[in-house]
N, C-alpha and C positions, 0 to 999 in steps of 0.2 A: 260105395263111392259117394261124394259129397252131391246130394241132389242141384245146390248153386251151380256147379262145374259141370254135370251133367246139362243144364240148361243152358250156360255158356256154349257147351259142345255142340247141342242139338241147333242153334243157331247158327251159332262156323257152319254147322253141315249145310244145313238150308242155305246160306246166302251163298257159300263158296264150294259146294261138294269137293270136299280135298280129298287128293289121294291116300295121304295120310295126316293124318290129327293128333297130335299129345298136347293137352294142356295140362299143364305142373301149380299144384299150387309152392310157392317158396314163400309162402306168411312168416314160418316158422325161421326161415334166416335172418329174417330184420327184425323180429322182436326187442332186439336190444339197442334199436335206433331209437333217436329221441324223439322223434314223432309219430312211435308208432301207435297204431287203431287197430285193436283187436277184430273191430268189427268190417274192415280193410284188407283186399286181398291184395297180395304181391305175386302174381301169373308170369308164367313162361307161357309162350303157345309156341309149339313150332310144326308148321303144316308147310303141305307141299301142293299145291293145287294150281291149275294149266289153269285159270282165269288170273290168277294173281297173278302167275308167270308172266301175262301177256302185257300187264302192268307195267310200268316203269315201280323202283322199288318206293318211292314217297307214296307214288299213288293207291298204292297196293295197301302200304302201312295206314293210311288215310281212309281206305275202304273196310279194313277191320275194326278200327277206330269208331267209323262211323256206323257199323253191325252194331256194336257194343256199347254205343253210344250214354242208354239209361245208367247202363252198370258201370263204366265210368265214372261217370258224376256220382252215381253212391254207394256202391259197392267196390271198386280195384281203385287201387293206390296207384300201383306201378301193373306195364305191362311189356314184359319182355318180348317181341316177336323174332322168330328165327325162319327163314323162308327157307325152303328147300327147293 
């Protein structure tokens, strides 16, 4: 597996211990967007974790946001979240 994504993971883990974890890379479906940066990831994450839960849903999106904050700014494009 991609060691970037394994680093994104180990983080999710740390800040939010979820129950369950997938993050997806989907680079490869926007390739043919006109803005695309190969060097730009386009992520799915969808986790299920009783701290987000306790969240309202902004605030929750807000707090992985804010985990993920550096990689953001210069590594992910887009990022998909799906709560469970």
């Amino acid at each position: 597996m991609n060691t970037y994504l394994d680093k994104l993971k180990a983080r999710i883990n740390e800040k939010f211990n979820p129950d369950k974890l997938l993050l997806i890379d989907n680079s490869n479906l926007h390739s043919k967007h006109k803005f695309f940066d190969s060097n730009k990831y386009h992520l799915k994450l969808i986790i299920k974790s009783e701290k987000l839960k306790k969240m309202k849903r902004i605030d929750s999106h807000r707090a992985i946001f804010e985990a993920l904050d550096e990689e953001m700014k210069k590594k992910i494009h887009a990022l998909e979240i799906i709560l469970e």
